[in-house]
Backbone as numpy.savetxt, mean C-alpha at the origin, in Angstrom:
# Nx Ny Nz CAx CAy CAz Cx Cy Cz
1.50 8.86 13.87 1.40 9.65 12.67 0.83 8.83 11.52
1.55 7.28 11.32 0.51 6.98 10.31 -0.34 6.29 10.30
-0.81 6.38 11.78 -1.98 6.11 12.06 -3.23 7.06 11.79
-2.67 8.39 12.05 -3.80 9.45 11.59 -3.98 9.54 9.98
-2.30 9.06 9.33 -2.74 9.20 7.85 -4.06 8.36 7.78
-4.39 7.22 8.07 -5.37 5.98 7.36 -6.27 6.76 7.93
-6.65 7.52 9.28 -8.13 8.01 9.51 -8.82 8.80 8.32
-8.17 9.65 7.62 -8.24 10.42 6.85 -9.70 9.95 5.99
-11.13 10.65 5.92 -12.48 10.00 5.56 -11.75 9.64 3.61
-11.12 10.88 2.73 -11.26 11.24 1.53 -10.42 10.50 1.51
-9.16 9.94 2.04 -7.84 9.08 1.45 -8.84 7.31 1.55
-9.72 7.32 2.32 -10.31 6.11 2.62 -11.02 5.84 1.71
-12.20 6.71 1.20 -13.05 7.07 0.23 -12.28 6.65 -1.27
-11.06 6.80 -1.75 -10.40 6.71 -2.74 -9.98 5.24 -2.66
-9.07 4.54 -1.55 -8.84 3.72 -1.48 -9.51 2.44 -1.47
-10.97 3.01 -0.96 -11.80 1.77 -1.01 -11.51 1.05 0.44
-10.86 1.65 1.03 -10.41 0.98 2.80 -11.28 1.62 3.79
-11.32 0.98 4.71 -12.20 1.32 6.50 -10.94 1.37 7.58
-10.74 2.63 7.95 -9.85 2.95 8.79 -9.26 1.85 10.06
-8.38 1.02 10.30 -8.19 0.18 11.88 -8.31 1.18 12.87
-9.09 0.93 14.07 -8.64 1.33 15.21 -7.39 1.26 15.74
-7.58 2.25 16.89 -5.80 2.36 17.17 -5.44 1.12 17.91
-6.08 -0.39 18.27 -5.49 -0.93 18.92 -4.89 -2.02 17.54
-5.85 -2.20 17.23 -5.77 -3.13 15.63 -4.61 -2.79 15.15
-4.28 -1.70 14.49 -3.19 -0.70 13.90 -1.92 -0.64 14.86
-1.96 -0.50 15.91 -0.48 -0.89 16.87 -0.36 -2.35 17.01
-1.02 -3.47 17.38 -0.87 -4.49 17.50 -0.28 -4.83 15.88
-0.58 -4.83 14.71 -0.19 -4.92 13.26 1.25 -4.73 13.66
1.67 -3.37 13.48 2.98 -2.78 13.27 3.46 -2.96 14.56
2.90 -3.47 15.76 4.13 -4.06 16.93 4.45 -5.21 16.06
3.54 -5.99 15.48 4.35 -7.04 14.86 4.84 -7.30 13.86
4.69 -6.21 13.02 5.86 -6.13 11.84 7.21 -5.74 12.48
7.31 -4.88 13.33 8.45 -3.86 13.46 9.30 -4.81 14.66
8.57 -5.67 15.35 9.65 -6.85 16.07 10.35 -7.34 15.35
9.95 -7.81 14.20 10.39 -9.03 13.20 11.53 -8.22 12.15
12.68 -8.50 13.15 13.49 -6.91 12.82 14.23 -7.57 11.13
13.69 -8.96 11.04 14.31 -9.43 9.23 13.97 -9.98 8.44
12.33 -9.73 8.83 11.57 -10.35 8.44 10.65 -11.58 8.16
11.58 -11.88 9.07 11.34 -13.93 8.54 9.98 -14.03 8.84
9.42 -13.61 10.05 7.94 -13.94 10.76 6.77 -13.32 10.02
6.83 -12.09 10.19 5.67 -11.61 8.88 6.32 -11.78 7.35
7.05 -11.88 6.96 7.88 -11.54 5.68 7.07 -10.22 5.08
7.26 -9.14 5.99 7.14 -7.86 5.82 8.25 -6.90 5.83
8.11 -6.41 4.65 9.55 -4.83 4.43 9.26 -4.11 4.31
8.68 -3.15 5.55 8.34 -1.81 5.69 9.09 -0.65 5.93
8.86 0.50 5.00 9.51 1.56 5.25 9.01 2.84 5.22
8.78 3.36 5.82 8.20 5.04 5.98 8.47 5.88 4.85
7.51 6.73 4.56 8.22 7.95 3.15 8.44 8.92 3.69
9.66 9.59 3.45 9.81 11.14 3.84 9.56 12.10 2.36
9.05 13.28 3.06 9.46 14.46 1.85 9.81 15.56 2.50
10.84 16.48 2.28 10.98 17.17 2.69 11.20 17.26 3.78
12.04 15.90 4.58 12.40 15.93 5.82 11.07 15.51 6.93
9.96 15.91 6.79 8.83 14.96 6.57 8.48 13.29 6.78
7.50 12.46 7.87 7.31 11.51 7.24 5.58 11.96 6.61
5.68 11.22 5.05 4.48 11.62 4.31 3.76 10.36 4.19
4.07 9.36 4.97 3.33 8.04 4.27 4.00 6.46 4.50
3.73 5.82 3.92 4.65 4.57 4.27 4.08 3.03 2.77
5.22 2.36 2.90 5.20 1.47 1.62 5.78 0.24 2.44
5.19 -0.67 1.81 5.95 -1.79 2.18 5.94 -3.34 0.95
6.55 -3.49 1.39 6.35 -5.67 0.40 5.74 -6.59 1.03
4.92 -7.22 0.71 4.53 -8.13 2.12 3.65 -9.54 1.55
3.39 -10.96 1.84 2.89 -11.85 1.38 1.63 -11.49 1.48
0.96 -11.85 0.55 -0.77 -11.47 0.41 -1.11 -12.67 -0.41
-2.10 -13.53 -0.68 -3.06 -14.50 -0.97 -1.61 -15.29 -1.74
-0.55 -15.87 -1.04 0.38 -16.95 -1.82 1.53 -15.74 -2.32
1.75 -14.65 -2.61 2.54 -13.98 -3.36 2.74 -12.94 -2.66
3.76 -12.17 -2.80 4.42 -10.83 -2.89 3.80 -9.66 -3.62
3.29 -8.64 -2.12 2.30 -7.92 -2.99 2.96 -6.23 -2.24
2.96 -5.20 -3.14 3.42 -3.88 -2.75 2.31 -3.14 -2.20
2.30 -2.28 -1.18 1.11 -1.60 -0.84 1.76 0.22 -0.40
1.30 0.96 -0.38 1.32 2.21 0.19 0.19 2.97 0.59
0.76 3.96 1.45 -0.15 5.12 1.77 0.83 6.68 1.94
-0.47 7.39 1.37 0.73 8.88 1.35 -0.95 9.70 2.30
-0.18 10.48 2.92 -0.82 11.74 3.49 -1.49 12.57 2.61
-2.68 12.78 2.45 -3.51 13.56 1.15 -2.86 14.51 1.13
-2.46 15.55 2.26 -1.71 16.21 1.66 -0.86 16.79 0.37
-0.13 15.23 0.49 1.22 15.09 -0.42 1.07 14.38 -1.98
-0.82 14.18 -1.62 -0.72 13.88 -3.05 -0.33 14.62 -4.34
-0.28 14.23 -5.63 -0.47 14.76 -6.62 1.24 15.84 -7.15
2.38 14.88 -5.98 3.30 15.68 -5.75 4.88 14.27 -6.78
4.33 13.22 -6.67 5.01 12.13 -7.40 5.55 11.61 -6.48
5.47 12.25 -5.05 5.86 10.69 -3.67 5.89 9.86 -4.11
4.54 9.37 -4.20 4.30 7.61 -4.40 4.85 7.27 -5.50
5.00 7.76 -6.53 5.69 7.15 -7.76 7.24 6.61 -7.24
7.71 7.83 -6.51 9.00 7.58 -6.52 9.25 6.86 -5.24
8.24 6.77 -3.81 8.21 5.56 -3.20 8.32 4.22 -3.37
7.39 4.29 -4.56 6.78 2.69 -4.99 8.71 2.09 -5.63
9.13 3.00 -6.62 10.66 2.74 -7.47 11.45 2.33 -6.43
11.91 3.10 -5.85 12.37 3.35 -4.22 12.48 2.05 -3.73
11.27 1.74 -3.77 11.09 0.40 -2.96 11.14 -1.07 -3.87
11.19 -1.05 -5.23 10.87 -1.79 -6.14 12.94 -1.99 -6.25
13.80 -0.92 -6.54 14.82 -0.99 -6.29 15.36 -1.87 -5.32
14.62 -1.54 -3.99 15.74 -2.24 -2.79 15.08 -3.62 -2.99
13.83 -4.64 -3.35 13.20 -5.59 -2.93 13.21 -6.23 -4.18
13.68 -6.93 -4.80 13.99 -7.93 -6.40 12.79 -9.14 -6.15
12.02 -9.03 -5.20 11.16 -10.57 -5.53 10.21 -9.90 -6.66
9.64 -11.20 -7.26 9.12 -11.04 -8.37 8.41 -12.47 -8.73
7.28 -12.32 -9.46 6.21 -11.17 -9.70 5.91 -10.45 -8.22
5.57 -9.65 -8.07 5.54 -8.54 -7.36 4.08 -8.01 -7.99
2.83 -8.17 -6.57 1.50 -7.73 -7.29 0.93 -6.62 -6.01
0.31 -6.04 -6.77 -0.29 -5.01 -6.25 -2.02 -4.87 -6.41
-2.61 -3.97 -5.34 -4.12 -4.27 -6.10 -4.80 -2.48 -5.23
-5.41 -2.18 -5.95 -5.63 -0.62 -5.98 -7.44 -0.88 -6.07
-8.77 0.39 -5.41 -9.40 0.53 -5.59 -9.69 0.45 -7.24
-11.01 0.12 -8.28 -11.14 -0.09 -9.28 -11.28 1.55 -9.98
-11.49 2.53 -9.13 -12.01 4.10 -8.90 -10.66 4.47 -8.65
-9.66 4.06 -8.26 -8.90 4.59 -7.57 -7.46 4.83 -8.76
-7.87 5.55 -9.88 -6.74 6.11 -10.95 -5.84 6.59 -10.55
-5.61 7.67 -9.98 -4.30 8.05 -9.50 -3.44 6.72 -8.88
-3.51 5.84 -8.16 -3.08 4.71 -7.33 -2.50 3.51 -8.80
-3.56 3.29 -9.67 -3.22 2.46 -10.57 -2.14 2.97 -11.80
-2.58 4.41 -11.99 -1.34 5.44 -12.60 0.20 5.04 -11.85
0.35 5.26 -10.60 1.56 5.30 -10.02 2.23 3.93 -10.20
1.24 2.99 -10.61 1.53 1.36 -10.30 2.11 1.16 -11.64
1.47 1.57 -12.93 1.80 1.31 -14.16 3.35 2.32 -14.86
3.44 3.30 -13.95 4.47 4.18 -14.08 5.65 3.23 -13.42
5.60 2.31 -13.02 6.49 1.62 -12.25 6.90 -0.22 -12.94
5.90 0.22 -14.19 6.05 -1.48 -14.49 5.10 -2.31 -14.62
3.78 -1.91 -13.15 3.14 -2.86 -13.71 2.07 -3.12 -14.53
1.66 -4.04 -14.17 0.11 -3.85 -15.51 -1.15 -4.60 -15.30
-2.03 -4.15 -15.60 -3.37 -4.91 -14.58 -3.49 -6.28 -15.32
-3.57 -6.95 -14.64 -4.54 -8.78 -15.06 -5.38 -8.52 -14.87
-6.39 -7.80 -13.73 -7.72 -8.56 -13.53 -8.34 -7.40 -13.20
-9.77 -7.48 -13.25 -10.65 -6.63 -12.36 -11.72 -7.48 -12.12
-12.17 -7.39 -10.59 -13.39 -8.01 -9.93 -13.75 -7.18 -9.07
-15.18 -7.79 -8.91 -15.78 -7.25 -7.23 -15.21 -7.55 -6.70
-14.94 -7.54 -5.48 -14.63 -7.90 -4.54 -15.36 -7.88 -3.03
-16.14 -8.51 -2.34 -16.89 -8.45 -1.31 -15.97 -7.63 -0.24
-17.53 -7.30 0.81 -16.26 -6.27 2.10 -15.89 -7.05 2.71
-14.71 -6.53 3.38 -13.89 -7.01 4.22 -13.75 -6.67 5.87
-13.14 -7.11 6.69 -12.64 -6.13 7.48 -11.48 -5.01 7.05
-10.89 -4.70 5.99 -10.31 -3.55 5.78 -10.88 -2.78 4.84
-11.68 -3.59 3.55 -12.06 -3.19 2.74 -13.21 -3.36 2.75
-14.06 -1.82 1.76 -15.57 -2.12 1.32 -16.05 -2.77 0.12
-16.77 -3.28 -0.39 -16.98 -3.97 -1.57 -16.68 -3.17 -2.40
-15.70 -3.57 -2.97 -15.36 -2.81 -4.56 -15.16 -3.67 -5.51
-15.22 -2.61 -6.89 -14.31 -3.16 -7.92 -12.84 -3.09 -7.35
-12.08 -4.12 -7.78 -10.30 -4.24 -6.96 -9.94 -4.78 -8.50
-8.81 -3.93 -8.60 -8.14 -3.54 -10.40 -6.76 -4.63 -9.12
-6.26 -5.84 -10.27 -5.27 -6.45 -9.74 -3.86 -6.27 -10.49
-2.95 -5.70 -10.34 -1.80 -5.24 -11.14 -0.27 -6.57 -10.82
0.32 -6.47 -11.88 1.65 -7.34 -11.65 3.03 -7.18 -11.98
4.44 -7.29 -11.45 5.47 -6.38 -11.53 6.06 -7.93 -12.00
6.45 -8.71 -13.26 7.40 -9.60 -13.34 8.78 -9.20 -13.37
């Protein structure tokens, strides 16, 4: 299931991301979801429900030296305050800090939900493509 969320062309298009294949994408989350406490990835992933629903998923996870928040919601469910109240949700259970996040530079709704939560942008750059990402502007946000 949230594997089909990331296929999604318009949630990709916003995000500034290139979908994983399904082997890429199970091999990932076989190895988050072994590491049942994190120590090995120092990943804290948790699924979003709405409505009984899973709509998406959030997690905490080390990114370039630091602690960085990420999500995804089902287009669906956008425009509904999930992610706002995912991102809290999750900002509640996980106290490390600074706590950074980084959102398409296009991608307003995403940087809205981030600043509704605390944080606040430092930076904006290009950013060259990646294997997940296409060259964008990448808006860099921070939760002290």
């Amino acid at each position: 299931m949230l594997h089909a969320f990331e296929l999604d062309e318009a949630s990709n298009q916003l995000a500034g991301t290139k979908p994983r294949d399904w082997e890429t994408f199970r091999a990932r989350w076989d190895e988050i979801l072994a590491d049942v406490d994190g120590t090995k990835t120092g990943v804290t992933p948790r699924v979003i429900l709405a409505d009984g629903v899973v709509v998406g998923a959030v997690n905490i996870s080390p990114q370039d030296g630091g602690d960085s928040i990420g999500y995804w919601i089902a287009r669906e469910h956008w425009g509904r305050g999930i992610a706002t109240r995912a991102v809290g949700l999750m900002l509640g259970e996980c106290a490390r800090r600074p706590l950074y996040a980084t959102a398409a530079g296009h991608n307003h709704p995403s940087i809205r939900v981030l600043e509704k939560n605390g944080f606040r942008v430092v930076s904006r750059r290009m950013t060259p493509e990646t294997a997940r990402t296409v060259a964008r502007e990448t808006v860099t946000l921070v939760l002290e």
